[in-house]
C-alpha positions in Angstrom: 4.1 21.3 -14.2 5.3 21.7 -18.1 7.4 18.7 -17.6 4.9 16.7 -16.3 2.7 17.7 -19.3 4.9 16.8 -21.6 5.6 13.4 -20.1 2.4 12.6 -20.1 1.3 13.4 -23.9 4.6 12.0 -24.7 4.7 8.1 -25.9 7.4 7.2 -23.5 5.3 5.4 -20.6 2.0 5.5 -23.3 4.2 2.6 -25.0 5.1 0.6 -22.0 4.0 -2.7 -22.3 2.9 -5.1 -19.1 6.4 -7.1 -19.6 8.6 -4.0 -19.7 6.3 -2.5 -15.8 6.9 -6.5 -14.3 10.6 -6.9 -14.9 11.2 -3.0 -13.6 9.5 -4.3 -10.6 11.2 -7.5 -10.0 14.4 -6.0 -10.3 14.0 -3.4 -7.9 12.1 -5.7 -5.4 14.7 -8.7 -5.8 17.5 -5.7 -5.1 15.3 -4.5 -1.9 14.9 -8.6 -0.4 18.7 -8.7 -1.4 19.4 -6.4 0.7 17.2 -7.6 3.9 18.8 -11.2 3.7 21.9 -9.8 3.5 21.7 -7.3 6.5 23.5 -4.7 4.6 22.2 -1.1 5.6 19.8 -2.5 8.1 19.7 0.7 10.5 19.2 2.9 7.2 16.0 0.8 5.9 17.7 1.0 2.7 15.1 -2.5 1.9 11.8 -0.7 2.8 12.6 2.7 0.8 13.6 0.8 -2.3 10.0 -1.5 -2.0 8.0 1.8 -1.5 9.9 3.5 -4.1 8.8 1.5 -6.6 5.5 0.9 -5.9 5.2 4.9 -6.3 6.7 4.4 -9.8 4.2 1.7 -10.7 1.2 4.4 -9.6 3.1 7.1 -11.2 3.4 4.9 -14.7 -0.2 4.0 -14.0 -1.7 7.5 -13.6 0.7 9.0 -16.8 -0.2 5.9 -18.9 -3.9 6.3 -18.9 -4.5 9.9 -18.3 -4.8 12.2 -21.0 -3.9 15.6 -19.5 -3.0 16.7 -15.8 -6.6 17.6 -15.3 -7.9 14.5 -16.1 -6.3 12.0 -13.2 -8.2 10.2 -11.8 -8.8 11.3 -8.0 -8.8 8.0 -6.7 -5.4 6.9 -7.9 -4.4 10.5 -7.2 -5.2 9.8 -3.6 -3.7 6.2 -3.4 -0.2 7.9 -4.9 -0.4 10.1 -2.0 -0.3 7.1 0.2 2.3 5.6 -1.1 4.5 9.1 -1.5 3.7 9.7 1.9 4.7 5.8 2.7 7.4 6.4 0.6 8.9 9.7 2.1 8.4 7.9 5.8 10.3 5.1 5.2 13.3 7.8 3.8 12.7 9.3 7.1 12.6 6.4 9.2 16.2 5.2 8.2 17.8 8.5 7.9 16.9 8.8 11.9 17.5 5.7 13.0 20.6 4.9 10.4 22.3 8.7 9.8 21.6 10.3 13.1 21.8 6.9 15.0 18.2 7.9 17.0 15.1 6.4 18.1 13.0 6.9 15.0 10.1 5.5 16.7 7.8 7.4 17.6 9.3 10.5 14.9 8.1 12.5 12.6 8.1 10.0 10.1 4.8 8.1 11.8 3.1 11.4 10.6 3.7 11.1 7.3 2.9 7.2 7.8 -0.7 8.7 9.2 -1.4 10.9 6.4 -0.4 7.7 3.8 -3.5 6.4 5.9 -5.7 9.1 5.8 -4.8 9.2 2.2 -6.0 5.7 1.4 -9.3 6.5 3.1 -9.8 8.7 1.3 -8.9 6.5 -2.2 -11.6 4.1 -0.9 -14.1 7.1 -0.4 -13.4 7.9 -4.2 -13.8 4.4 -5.0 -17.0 3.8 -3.7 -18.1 6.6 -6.2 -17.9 3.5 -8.7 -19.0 0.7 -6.2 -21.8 2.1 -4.6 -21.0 0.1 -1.1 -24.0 1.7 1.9 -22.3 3.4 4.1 -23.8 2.4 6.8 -22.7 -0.9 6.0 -19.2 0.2 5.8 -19.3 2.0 9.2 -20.9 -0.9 10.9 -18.5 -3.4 9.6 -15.2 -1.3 10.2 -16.4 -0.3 13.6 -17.2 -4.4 14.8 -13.7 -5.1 13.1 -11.7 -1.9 15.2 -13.5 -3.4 18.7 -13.0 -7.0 18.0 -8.8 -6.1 17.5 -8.9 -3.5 20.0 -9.8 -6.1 22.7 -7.4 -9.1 21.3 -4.9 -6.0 21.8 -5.9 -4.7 24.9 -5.2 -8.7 27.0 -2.6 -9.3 24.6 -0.7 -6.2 26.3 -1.9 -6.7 30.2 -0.4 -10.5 29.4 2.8 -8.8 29.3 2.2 -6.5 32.0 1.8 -3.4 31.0 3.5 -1.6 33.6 6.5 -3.0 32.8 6.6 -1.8 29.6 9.6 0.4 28.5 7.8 3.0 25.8 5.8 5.8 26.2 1.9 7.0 26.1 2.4 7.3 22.6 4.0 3.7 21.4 1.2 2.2 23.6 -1.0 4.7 20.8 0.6 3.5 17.7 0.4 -0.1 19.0 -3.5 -0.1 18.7 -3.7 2.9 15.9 -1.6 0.5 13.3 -3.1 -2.5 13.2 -6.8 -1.6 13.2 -6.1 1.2 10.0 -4.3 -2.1 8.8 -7.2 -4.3 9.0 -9.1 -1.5 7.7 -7.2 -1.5 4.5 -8.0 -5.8 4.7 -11.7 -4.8 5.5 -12.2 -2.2 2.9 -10.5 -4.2 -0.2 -12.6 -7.2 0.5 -15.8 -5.4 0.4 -14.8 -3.9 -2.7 -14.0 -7.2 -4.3 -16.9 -9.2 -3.3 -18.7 -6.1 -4.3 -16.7 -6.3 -7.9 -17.4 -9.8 -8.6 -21.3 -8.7 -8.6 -20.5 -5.3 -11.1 -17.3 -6.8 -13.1 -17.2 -8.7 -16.4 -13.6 -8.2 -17.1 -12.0 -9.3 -13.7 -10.7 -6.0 -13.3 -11.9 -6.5 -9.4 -8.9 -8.7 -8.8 -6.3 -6.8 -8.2 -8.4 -5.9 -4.2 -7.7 -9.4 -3.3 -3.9 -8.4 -3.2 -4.5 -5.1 -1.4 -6.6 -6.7 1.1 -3.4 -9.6 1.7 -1.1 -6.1 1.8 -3.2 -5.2 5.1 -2.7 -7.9 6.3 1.4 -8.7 5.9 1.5 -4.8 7.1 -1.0 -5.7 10.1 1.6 -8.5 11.4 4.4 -6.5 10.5 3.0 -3.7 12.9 2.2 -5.9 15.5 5.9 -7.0 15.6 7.5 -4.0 15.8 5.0 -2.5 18.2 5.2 -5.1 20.4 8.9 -5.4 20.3 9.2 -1.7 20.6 7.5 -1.9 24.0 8.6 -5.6 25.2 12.0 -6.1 23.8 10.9 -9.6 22.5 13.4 -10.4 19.7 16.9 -11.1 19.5 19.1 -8.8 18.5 19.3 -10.3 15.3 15.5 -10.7 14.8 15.3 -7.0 15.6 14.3 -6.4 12.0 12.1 -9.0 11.3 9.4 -6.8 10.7 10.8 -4.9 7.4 10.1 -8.8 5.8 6.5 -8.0 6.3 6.7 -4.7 5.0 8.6 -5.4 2.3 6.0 -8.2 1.1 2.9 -5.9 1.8 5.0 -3.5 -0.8 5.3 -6.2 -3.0 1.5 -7.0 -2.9 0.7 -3.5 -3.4 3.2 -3.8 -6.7 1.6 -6.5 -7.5 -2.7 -5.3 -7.3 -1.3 -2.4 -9.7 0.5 -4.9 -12.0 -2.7 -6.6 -12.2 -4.5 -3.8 -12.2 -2.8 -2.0 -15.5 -3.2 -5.7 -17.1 -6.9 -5.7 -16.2 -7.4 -1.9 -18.1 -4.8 -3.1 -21.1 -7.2 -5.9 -21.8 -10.1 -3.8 -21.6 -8.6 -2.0 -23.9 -8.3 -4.4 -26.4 -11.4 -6.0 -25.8 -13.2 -2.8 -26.5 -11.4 -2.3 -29.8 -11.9 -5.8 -31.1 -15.4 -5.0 -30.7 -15.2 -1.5 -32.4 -13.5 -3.1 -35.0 -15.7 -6.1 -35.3 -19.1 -3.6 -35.4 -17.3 -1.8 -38.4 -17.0 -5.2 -40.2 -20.4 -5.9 -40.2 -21.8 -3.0 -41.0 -20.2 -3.1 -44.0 
């Protein structure tokens, strides 16, 4: 805990500039896609734990670069680093299973901690609202039209394939239908936010929702993928991993809404002291 104090009153990630976050990210993200094109490590999801990873330094740089003292973080971006640690610490699991011990790591442990990142991020948009003032009714109504309308597409996209013939369990069939609707909740929530932004905003600082809600999406598609091909066998063997290209891009949205996000507050910033600084001038 005294470390983390003294990090954060130290200048160290204070003095970061926008430049010096965007080229830590593109290094580690180009290293991550590298990786995934290449096929190197595939079974040990080497590409997915290095686009979490950093996503969980851009929150952590984030949180330590605007907060003052340990009890001033924010909750919200508290709650949406949980998400990604838990993220994070899944997809470590996820490739240590399936790459180290050469198991099925689907469904494992790690889709708890993938759960709790969701449960987490609920929770970020519950602390978020505190600001947007969305009706939760409106909320509840909305998310619920959005679960029944992908539950159904679901539900005859699987009897298509027969679902007696498929080769998982009670629980893949679950996680097939669980996924993608928290996904589209992530889309669902985000846009409601923006559009809810635009009306409350003068600084743009809304943006950076647009690239959260595209982030539930490339994770909705990537879940469909590898749900569906986890009970159907539909790729190739070669295609078997065409689903960490979606994940890897909904990590790089994520990086992305938080790059825009810090850029948003730095300007704010500034904009606030020009006009401190400006006041000053003419009252003398």
């Amino acid at each position: 805990m005294r470390v983390l104090t003294n990090i954060i009153n130290s200048g160290l990630i204070r003095n970061l500039s926008v430049k010096s976050i965007l080229i830590f990210f593109i290094v580690f993200e180009a290293i991550a896609f590298g990786l995934y094109f290449s096929g190197t490590f595939d079974r040990y999801n080497i590409s997915n734990v290095l686009s979490s990873g950093v996503i969980v330094g851009l929150v952590l740089i984030f949180l330590l670069k605007y907060t003052s003292s340990i009890g001033n973080i924010n909750k919200s971006e508290l709650f949406f680093l949980l998400t990604l640690t838990c993220w994070f610490g899944a997809e470590i699991l996820y490739g240590y299973l399936n790459g180290y011990l050469q198991i099925d790591a689907y469904p494992s442990v790690a889709d708890i901690l993938y759960i709790f990142g969701y449960i987490f991020f609920v929770s970020f948009l519950w602390f978020m609202n505190r600001i947007y003032k969305i009706e939760l009714a409106y909320i509840m109504s909305a998310t619920i039209t959005f679960a029944l309308i992908v539950f159904y597409v679901m539900y005859i996209a699987i009897f298509v394939y027969e679902i007696y013939s498929f080769s998982g369990s009670v629980i893949d069939l679950t996680f097939l239908f669980v996924y993608p609707i928290v996904d589209l909740f992530i889309f669902l929530g985000s846009m409601m936010f923006y559009f809810r932004g635009r009306t409350i905003s003068i600084n743009k600082g809304h943006n950076f929702w647009l690239f959260i809600s595209a982030a539930g999406v490339v994770f909705f598609v990537a879940d469909v993928i590898f749900g569906f091909n986890d009970l159907f066998k539909l790729l190739a063997e070669d295609d078997i991993y065409l689903s960490d290209l979606f994940y890897n891009l909904g990590y790089i949205l994520f990086g992305i809404a938080f790059i825009v996000r810090i850029s948003s507050l730095i300007m704010g910033d500034k904009s606030n002291n020009d006009q401190y600084l400006g006041s000053k001038k003419i009252k003398k």
